[in-house]
DOMAR-902153 format. One record per residue (C-alpha): residue in three letters; residue number from 1; z, y, x. Coordinates in Angstrom, 3 decimals. Example, Ala and Ser with C-alpha at 12.3 -4.5 7.8 and 13.67 -1.06 7.14 Angstrom:
DOMAR-902153
     r     k         pz         py         px
   ALA     1      7.800     -4.500     12.300
   SER     2      7.140     -1.060     13.670
//
This chain:
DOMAR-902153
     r     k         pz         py         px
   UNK     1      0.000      0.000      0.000
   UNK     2     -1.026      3.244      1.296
   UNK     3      1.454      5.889      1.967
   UNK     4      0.279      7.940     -0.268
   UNK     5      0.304      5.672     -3.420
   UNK     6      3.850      4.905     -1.800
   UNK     7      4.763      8.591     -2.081
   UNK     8      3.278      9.004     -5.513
   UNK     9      5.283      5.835     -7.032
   UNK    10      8.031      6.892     -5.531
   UNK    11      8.763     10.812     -6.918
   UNK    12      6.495      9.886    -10.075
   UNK    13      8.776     11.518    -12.221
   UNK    14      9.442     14.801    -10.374
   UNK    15      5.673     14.888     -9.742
   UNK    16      5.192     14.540    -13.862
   UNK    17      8.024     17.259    -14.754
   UNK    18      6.496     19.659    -12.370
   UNK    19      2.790     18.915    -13.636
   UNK    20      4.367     19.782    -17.521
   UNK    21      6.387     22.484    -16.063
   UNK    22      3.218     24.186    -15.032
   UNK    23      1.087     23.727    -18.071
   UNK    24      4.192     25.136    -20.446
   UNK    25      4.094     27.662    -18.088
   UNK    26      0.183     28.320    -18.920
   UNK    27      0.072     28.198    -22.304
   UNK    28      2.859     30.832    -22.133
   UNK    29      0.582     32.893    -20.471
   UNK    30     -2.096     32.423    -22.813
   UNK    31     -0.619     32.720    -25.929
   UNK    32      1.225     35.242    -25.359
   UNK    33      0.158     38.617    -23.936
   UNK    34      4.416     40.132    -23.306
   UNK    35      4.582     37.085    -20.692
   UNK    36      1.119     37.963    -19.597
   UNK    37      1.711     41.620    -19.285
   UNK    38      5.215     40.698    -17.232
   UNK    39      3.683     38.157    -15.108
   UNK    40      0.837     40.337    -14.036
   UNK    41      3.613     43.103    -12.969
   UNK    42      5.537     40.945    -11.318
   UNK    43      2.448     39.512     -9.442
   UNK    44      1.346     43.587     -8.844
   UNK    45      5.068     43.974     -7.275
   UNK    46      5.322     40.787     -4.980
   UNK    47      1.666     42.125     -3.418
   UNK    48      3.278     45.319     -3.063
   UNK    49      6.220     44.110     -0.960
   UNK    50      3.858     41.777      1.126
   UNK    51      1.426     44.805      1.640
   UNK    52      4.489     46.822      2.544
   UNK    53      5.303     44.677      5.427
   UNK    54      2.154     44.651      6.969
   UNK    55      1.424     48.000      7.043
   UNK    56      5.270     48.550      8.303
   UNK    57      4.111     46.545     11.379
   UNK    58      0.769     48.044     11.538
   UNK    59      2.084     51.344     11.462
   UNK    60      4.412     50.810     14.555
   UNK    61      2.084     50.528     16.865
   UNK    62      0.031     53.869     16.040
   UNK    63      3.807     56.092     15.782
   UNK    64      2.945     58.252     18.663
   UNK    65     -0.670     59.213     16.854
   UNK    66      1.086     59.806     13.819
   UNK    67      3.917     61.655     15.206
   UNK    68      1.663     64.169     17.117
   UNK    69     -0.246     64.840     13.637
   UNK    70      3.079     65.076     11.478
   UNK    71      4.455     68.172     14.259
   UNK    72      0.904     69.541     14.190
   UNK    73      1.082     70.224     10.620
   UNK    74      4.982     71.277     10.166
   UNK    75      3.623     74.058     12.913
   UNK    76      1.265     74.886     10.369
   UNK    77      3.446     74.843      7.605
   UNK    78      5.988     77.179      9.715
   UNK    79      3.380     79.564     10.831
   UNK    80      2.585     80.033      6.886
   UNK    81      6.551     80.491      5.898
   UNK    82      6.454     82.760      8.589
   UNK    83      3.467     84.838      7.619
   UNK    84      4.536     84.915      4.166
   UNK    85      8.593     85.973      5.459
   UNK    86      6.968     88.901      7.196
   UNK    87      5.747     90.627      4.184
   UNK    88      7.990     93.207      2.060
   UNK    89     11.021     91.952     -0.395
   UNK    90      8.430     93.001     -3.831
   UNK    91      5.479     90.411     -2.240
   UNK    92      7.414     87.572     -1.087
   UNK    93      9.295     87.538     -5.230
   UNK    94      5.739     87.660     -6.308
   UNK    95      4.517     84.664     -4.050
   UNK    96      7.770     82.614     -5.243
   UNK    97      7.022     83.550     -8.645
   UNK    98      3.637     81.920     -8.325
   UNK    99      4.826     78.894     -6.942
   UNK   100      7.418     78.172     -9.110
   UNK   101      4.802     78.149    -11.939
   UNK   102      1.930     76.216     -9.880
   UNK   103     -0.161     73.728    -12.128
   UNK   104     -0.075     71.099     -9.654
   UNK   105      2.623     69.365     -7.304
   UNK   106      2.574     66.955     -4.542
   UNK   107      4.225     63.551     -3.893
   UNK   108      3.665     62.775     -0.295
   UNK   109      3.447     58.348      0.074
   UNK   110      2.061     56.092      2.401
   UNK   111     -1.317     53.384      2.016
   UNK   112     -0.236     50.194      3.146
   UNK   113     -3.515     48.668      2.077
   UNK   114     -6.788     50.064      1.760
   UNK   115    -10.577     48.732      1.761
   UNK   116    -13.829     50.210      2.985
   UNK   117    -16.118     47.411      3.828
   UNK   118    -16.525     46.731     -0.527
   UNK   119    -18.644     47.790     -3.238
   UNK   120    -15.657     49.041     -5.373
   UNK   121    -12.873     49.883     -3.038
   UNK   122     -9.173     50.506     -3.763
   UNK   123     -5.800     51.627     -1.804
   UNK   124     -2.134     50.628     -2.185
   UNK   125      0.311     52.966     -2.425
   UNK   126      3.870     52.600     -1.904
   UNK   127      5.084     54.891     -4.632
   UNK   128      4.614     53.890     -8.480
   UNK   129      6.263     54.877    -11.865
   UNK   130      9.831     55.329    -10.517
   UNK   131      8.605     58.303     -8.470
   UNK   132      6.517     59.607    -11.459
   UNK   133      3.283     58.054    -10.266
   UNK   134      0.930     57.934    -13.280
   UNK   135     -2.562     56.990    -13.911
   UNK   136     -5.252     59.657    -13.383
   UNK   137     -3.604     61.375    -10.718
   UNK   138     -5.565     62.678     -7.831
   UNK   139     -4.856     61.621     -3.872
   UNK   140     -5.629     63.957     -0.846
   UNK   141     -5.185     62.629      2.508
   UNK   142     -2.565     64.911      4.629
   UNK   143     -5.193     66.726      5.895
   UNK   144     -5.981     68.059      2.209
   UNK   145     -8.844     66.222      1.503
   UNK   146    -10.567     64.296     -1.395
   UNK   147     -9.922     60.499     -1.190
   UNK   148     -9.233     59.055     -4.749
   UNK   149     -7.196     58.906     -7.681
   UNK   150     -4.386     56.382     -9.021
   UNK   151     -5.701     54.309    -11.785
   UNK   152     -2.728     51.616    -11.960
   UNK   153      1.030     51.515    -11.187
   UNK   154      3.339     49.074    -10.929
   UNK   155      7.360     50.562    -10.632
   UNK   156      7.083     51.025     -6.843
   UNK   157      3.372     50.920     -5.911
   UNK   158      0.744     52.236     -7.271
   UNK   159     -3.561     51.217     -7.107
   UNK   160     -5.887     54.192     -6.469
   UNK   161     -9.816     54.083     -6.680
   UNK   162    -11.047     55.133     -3.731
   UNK   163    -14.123     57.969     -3.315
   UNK   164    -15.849     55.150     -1.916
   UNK   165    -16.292     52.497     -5.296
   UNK   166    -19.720     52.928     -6.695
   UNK   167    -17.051     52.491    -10.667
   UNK   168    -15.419     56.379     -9.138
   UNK   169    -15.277     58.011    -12.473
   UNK   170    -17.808     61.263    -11.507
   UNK   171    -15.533     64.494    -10.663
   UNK   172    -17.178     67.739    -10.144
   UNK   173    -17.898     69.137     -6.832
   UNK   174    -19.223     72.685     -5.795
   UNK   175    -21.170     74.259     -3.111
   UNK   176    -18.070     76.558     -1.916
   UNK   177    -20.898     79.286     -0.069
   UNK   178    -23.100     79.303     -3.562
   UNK   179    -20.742     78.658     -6.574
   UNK   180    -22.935     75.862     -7.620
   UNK   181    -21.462     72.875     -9.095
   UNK   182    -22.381     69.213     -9.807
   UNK   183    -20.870     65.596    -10.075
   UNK   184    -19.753     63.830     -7.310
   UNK   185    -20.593     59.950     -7.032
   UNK   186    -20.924     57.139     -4.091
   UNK   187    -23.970     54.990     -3.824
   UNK   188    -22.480     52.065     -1.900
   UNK   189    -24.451     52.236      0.972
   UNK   190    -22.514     54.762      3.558
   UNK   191    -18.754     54.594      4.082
   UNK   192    -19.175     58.136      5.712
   UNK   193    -20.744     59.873      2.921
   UNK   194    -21.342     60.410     -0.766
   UNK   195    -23.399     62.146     -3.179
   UNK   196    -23.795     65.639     -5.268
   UNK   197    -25.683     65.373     -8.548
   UNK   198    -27.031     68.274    -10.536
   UNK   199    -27.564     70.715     -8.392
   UNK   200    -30.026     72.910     -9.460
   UNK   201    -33.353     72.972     -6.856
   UNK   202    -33.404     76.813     -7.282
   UNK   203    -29.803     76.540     -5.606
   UNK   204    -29.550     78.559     -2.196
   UNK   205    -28.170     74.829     -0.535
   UNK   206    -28.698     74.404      2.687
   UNK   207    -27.311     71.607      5.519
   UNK   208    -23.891     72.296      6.568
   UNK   209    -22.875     74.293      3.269
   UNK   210    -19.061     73.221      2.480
   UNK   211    -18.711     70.911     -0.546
   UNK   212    -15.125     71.055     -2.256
   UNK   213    -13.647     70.039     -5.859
   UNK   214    -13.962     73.042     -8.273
   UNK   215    -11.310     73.983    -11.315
   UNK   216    -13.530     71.573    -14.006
   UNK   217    -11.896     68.779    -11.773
   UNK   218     -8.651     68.468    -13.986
   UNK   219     -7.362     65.904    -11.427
   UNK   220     -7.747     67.644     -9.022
   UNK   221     -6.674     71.767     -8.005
   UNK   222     -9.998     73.889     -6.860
   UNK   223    -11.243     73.783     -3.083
   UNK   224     -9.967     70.256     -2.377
   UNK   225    -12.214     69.486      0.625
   UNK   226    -14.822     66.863      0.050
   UNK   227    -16.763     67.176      3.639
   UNK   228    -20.443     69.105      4.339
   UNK   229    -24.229     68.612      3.343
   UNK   230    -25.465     66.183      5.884
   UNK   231    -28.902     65.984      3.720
   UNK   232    -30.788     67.639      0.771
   UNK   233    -33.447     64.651     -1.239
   UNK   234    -35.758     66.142     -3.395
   UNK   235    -36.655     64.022     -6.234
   UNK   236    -39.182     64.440     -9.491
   UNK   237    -37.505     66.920    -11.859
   UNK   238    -35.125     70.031    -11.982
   UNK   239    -32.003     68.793     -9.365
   UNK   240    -31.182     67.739     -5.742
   UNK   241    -29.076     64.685     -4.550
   UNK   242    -27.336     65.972     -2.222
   UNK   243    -25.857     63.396      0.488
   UNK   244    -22.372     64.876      1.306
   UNK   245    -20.380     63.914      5.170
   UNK   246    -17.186     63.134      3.858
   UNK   247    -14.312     65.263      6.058
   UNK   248    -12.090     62.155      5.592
   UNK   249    -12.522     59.415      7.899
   UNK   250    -11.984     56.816      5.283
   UNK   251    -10.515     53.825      7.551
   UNK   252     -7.790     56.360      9.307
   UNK   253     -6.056     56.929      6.008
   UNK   254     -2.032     56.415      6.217
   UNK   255     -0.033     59.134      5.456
   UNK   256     -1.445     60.733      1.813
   UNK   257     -0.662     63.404     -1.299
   UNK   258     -0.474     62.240     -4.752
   UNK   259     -1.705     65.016     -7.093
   UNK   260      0.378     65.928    -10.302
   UNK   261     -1.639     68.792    -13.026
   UNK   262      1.300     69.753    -15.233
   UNK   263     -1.262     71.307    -17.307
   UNK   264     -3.525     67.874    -17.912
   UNK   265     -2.238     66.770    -20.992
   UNK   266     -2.168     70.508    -22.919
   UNK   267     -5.573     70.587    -21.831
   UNK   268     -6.838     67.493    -23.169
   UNK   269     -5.063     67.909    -26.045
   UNK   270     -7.004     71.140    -26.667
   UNK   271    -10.235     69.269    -25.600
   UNK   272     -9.758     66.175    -28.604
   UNK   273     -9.789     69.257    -31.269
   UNK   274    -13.309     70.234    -29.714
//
């Protein structure tokens, strides 16, 4: 008798609970979409942790990189207090003023998983609904630029849909030297840039010109960097497509910005009565 058959004979009946254990367990899952709904959270969270690790681990070894980008900008960030300090007691109550009422607010979080060699390509965030993560907020890298915007969370991660995912729901983008403004889109076939849609071919565009979000966004606040025309494709009818160099190096991404509008839902809410 083969060991096997030996083994099998011998735990039969652990080997038959565990078999029934598992298909109770699937026609829970089934037939019911609570346990579903549950199971798929508690999947969402276990990938978070594991993600977590990794890119704690990952992350050591480029500290000194990181480091010497974090001081660069807090010396930015200083320099501005300190330009904004040296004006008189009437402006600096009027700048404060301004920012306590701002329609948007950052949360700053960390990718510890993101993918650029896909079709549709997402990121893994380490903050989720306990930090007041929602769905349909936008994500700037800490350099201030366009990468994405969270479509799922779990309660301490969160998914975003990167710029690069040919399913990016189309935001608007504007030619920052003209005014003009378009959709913004990615074809799949360049991780280093995407496209601009509707610009007009009477528009004064030009290589180089500076393409960043506008206010139609609603995700995300106007002149959010997006990167620079790299190349202008005239096609049959009345607009360009525009190829755009993103800014954002898309496979450096670690440290980024989660977007909050505290004036989304008032305006959609105006936009339904339309």
């Amino acid at each position: 008798m083969t060991p096997i058959l030996r083994f099998l004979l011998r735990y039969q009946k652990i080997i038959l609970f565990l078999v029934l254990e598992v298909f109770a367990f699937v026609l829970i899952l089934n037939n019911s979409s609570y346990q579903k709904t549950q199971f798929a959270a508690f999947v969402d969270n276990i990938k978070g942790i594991v993600y977590d690790k990794y890119a704690g681990v990952r992350q050591y070894f480029t500290l000194q990189a990181e480091n010497e980008k974090l001081i660069a900008e807090n010396l930015e960030l200083r320099n501005k207090l300190n330009h904004y300090e040296s004006f008189d007691t009437v402006r600096s109550i009027v700048v404060k003023d301004i920012v306590r009422h701002t329609a948007y607010t950052c949360k700053t979080a960390k990718i510890i998983r993101n993918s650029t060699n896909k079709i549709q390509n997402f990121m893994i965030l380490n903050i989720g609904s306990k930090q007041g993560v929602r769905p349909e907020m936008g994500v700037i890298s800490n350099e201030g630029k366009m990468i994405g915007m969270i479509v799922k969370t779990s309660a301490n991660y969160s998914s975003a849909i990167s710029i690069l995912n040919t399913g990016f729901t189309k935001f608007s983008g504007k030619l920052k030297r003209t005014g003009d403004y378009g959709t913004i889109s990615w074809n799949g076939l360049n991780i280093s840039s995407v496209q601009l849609h509707d610009i007009i071919q009477q528009s004064d565009v030009v290589v180089g010109d500076t393409v960043t979000t506008n206010q139609h966004s609603g995700v995300f606040p106007e002149n959010i960097l997006i990167g620079t025309v790299e190349k202008i494709n005239v096609k049959d009818g009345i607009f360009y497509e525009i190829d755009v160099k993103l800014s954002q190096n898309m496979k450096l991404l670690q440290n980024v910005y989660v977007i909050e509008n505290h004036n989304k839902e008032e305006i959609e809410a105006l936009l339904k009565d339309e």
